[in-house]
N, C-alpha and C positions, 0 to 999 in steps of 0.2 A: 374228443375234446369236450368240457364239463364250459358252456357258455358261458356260464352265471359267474364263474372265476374270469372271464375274460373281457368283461360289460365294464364301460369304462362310464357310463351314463346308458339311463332308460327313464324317458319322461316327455313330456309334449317342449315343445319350441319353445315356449313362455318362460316355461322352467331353467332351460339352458341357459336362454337370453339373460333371465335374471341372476342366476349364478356365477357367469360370468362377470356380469357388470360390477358385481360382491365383491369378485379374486377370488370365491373360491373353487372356479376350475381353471386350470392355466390355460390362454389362448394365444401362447407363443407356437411357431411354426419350430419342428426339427431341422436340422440341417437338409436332411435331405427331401424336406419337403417345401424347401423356399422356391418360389414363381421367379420370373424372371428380374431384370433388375430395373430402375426407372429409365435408366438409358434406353431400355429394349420397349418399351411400352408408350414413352414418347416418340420413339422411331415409328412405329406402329398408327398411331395417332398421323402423323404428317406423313406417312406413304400414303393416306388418304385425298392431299390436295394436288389435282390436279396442275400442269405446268408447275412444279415449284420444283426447287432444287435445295437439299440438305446434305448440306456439308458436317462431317462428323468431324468434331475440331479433336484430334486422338489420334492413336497408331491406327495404322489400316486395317488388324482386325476387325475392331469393333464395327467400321462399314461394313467390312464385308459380311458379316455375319446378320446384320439385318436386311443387307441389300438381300442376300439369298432367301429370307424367311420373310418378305413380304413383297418387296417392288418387282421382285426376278415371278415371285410366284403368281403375284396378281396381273400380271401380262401375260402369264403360260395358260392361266384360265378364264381372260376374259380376253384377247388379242389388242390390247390397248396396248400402243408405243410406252416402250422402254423408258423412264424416267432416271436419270443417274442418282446415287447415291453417292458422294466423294467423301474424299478426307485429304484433311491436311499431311496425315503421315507421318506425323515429329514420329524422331527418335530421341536414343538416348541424348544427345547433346540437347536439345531441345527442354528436355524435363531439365536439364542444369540450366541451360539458358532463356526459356522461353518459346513458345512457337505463335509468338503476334504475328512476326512475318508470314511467317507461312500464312496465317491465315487471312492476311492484309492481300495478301498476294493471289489466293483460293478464290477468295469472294470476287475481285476484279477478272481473275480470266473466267471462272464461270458465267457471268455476267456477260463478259464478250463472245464466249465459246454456244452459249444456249439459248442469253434473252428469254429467261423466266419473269414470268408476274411475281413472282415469289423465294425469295432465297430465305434460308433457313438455316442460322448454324446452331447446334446442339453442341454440347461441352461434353466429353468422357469424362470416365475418372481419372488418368492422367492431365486433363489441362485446368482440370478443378482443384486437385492439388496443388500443382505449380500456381496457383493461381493467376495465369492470364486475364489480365485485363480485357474481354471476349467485348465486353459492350461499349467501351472509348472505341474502340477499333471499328466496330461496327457502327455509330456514330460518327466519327470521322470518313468514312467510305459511303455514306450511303449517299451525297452531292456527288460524288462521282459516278452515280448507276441511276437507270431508269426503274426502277424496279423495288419492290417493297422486301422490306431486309426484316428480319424478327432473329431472336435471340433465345434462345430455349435451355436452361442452366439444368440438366438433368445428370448432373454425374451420376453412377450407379450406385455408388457406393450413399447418395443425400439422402435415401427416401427409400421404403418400400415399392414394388409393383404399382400399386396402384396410386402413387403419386407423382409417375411417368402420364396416364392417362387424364388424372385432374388439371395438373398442368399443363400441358398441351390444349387441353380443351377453354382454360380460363385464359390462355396466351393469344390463342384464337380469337377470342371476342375482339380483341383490343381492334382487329386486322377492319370490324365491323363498322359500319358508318349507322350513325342515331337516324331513326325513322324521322318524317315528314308525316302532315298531312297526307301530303300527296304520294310518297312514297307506298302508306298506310291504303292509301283509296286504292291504289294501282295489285297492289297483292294482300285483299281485300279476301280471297279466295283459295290464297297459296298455302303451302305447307311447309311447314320443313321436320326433316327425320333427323334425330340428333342421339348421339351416340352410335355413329358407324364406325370404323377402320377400317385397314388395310388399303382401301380403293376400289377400284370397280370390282360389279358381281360377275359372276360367271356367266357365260354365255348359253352354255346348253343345259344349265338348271334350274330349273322356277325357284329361287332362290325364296327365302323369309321376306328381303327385302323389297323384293320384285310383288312380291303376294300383297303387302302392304301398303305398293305402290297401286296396286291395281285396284283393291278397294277404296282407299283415299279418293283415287278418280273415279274409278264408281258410281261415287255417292255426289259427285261433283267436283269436288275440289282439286286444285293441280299441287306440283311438285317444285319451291323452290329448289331445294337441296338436300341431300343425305351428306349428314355433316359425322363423319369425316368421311363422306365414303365415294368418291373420288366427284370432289365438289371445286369448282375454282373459284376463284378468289373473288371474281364478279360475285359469284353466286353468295360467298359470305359477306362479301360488301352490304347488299341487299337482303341479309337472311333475318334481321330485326325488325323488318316492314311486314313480315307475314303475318297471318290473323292468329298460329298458332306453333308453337315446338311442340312435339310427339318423340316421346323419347323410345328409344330401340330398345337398349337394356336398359332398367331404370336405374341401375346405379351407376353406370355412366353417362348413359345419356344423361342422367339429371343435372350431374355439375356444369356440362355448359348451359343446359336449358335455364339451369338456376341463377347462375352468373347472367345470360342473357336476359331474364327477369328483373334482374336486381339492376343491373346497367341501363336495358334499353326499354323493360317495362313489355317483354313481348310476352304474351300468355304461355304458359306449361302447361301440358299434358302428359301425364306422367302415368303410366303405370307398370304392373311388373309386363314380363314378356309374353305376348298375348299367344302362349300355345291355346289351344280351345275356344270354346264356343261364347264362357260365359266371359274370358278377360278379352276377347277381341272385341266384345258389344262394347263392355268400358272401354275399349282402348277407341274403336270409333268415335262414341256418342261424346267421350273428352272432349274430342278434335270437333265433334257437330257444335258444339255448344259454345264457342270462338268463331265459328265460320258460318252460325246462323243458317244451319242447316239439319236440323232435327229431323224435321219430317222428311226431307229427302235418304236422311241416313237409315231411318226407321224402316222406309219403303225398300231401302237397299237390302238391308238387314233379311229384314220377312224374305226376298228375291233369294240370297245366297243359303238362307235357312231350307228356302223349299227344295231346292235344288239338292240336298245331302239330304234332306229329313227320313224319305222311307227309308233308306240304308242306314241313315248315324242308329235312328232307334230301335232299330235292329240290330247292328252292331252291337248298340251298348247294354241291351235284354240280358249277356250274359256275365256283365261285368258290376251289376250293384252286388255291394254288398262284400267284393271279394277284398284282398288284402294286396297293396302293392308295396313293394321294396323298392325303392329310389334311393338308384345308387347317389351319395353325398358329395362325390369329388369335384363337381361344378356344382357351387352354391345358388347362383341365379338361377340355372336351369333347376335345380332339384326341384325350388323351391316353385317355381313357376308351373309344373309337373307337379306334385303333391297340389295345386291349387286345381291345375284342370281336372286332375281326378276324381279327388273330391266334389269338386260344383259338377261338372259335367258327368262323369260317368258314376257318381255316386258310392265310389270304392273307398277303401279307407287306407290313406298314404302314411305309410312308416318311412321315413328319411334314414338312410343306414349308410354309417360314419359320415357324418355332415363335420368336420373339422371345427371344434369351439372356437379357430382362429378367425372362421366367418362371422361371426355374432359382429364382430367388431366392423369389419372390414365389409358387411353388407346388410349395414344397420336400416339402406332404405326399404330395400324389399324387404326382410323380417318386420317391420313397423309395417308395411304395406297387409303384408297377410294377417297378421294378427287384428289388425285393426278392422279388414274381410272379414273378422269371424274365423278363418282357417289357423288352426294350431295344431301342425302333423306332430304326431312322434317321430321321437328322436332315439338313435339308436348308433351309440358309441364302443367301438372297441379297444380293446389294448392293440392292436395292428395298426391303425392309422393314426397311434402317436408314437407309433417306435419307431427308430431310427430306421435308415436303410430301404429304400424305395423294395430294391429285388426281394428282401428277404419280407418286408411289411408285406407286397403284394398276397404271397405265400398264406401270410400269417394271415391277415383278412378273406383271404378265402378260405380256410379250413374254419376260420370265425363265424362266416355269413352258412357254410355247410350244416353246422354243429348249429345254428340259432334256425333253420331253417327244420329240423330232424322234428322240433319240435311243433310245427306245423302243417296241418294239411295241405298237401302239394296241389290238392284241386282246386283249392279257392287263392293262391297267390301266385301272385306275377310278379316277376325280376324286371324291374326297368333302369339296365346299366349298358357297362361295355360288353361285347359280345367279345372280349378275351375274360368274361368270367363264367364259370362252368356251375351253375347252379344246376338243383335237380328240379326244377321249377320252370315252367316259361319263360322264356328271356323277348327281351323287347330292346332295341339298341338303335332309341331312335334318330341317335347322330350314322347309323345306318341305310335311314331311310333317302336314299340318293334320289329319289323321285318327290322331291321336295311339291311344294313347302310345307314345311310343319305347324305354319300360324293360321289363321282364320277359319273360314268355315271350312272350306278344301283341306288344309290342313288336320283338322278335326276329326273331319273324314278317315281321313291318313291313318291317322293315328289310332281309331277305334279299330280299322279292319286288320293293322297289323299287330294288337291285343289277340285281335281272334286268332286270326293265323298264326301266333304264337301256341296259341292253346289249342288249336286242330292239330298241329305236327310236333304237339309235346313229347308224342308217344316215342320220338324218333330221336335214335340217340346222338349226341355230338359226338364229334371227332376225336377218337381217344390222341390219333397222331398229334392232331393240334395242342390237345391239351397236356401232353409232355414237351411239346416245344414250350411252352408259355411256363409250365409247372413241371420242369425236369426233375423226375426220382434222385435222391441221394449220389446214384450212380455212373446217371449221365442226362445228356440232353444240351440242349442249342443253351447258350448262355454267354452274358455279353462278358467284354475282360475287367467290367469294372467291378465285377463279383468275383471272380480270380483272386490271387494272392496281389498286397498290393506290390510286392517286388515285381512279379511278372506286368502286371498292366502297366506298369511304367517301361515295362522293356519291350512290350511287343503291340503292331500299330493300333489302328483303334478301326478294328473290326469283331466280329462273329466268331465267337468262337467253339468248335464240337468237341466238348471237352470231357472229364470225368472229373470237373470242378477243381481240380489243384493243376492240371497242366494241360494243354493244348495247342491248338494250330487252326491257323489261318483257314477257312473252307478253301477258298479260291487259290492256297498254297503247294 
């Protein structure tokens, strides 16, 4: 394959960003590469509060289908009680008539059935259409409940992904009560981490946020709340009283942190996601510099530096100067990643297919880096704008092979999924299960397993694996949504060992 034919963009970050903002590259998403919808991202968001209960005012899929991808899932890996996910359940008669009842009806027996701090009804895209009047309803019922009622209008079909997340976060604030003096004097000391989801962390992994909680205390300071990250309702009551917001990811955490600024005047701390040594001092010293605590942070600082230093700069002896590929499919991460390699290990970050549809959609961290000094290249394909996830995958990988032929494989590192089969060192740090990947320890992490990438370079992957993932023409494991579309409408929705035009079930 001839790269230079296939180069959809080659240029630093700057570049992109301002061509974009032009029109003259397109930063619309293909079909098959649109994210989830607002409904799924504001469910997301409220699986985070603890005791609260979200009624999905909709047919019963649409619960069931976030109950299982986040409330089912954040109990099976932190052993936290089960939280219901319900729904009102209209059917067809319902879209003709209406489903107020139903959900006049929803909000009173949950209220009686659970006795939450918190009830939550969210809209699908069927009650958004019909237009249900969701908020007379919930107005008129909330005299009859102990209990705090909120209303969250996210049909999927209003808003992008990422306007499921904003929303939920700027809905939240409302739930906040305005600081005091005295409130002020009393969490004087406290923190709060904003921008979390799901709900609680896992139990048996030093989790990012668990890492961030420990240096916070560390250095002194305690933990109001991890907002959204299974926080109750007391705790946001109270989360405007703290000395400071520290945001998670900064482009979500920042809208409620900013919202919470604008409203209640609580300080922000903002920065990208603190992999490495040089974003976790800023991400600290933020948070020192609200809670008048500098020199204790400083002293911490020097503490957690000594403790990694003869190994990180040993470690990192063999990585200036090399070249790193960072895989683009998660924009905050790449970018956050291109930052610690460059400050920390001194490498030079090429970002490869970073989606032009990012520019827009994570305008804080690109303004954050640029503004660092840091401007990676940028490195666009014709595969990650074609249609078709199955056959793009394919085609980005013979792309990254063919762009990489022209480089020396000693000095470059692959830092992606490890379902991609470069001839290079691979590094797949959502991999690394012996967390955390932020602060000093994390740094750690992260340098030794560069190396150990590049000590057992010599050793080849799995050719079996890499026909599963990149099946020959002829055959290989493939799902049925790549099959002909007659057949995937006719047979269920599993695995198929096919020779790509007809198949059968494994387990049949």
């Amino acid at each position: 394959m001839d790269i230079h034919g296939s180069i959809v963009f080659s240029g630093k970050l700057s570049e992109l960003y301002k061509l974009t903002k032009e029109g003259k590259i397109k930063t619309n998403l293909q079909g098959s590469h649109t994210r989830p919808c607002k409904f799924w991202t504001a469910m997301k968001i409220l699986s985070g509060i603890k005791n609260a209960i979200v009624i999905a005012h909709g047919p019963s899929g649409c619960a069931y289908g976030v109950k299982n991808a986040y409330k089912l899932t954040n109990c099976r890996n932190s052993g936290s009680p089960y939280e219901s996910v319900l729904t009102t359940n209209i059917g067809e008669k319902n879209i003709v008539y209406g489903g107020e009842k139903e959900l006049r009806g929803a909000i009173l027996e949950v209220y009686k059935k659970y006795k939450p701090d918190l009830i939550v009804v969210a809209t699908s895209c069927a009650t958004g259409i019909i237009g249900d009047n969701v908020d007379s309803i919930v107005d008129k019922v909330k005299k009859n409940i102990n209990a705090e009622l909120m209303t969250i209008h996210c049909e999927g079909f209003s808003g992008e992904y990422r306007t499921g997340f904003d929303l939920v976060f700027k809905e939240i604030v409302n739930l906040m009560e305005a600081p005091t003096e005295a409130s002020k004097k009393k969490l004087a000391k406290y923190v709060n981490i904003v921008g979390g989801k799901m709900g609680p962390e896992r139990t048996e992994v030093d989790t990012d946020v668990k890492e961030l909680i420990r240096m916070l205390e560390g250095m002194g300071a305690k933990i109001n709340s991890v907002i959204a990250g299974n926080c109750s309702l007391e705790q946001l009551k109270k989360a405007p009283s703290v000395a400071v917001n520290c945001t998670l990811c900064m482009d979500i955490g920042y809208v409620v942190g900013k919202e919470m600024l604008n409203v209640y005047g609580t300080p922000l701390n903002s920065t990208i996601l603190p992999y490495g040594i040089s974003a976790t001092e800023k991400w600290l010293l933020g948070a020192a510099k609200y809670l008048d605590m500098e020199k204790e942070t400083k002293e911490f600082m020097e503490k957690e530096y000594n403790e990694i230093k003869e190994e990180f700069e040993k470690a990192k002896e063999n990585l200036i100067n090399k070249v790193a590929i960072i895989e683009g499919h998660d924009a905050v991460k790449s970018l956050s990643i291109a930052y610690m390699l460059e400050k920390d290990f001194g490498m030079r970050p090429i970002i490869y297919n970073f989606h032009p549809w990012n520019t827009g959609a994570r305008e804080t961290s690109i303004d954050y880096l640029l503004l660092a000094g840091i401007d990676p290249e940028i490195l666009i394909t014709k595969g990650t704008l074609s249609f078709g996830k199955y056959e793009s995958m394919q085609q980005t990988e013979e792309e990254l092979l063919a762009f990489l032929g022209a480089m020396d494989s000693k000095s470059v590192i692959y830092f992606g999924s490890s379902l991609s089969f470069p001839s290079i060192p691979l590094v797949d740090l959502n991999a690394i299960l012996n967390r955390p990947r932020f602060g000093y320890r994390g740094a750690l992490k992260v340098a030794k397993a560069i190396n150990k990438a590049i000590e057992y370079s010599f050793r080849p992957r799995s050719s079996l694996s890499k026909k599963m993932i990149f099946p020959d023409k002829a055959s290989g494991i493939t799902s049925v949504s790549s099959l002909t579309d007659k057949l995937s409408q006719d047979v269920p929705d599993c695995t198929m060992y096919s020779k790509r035009r007809s198949g059968r079930c494994i387990n049949s």
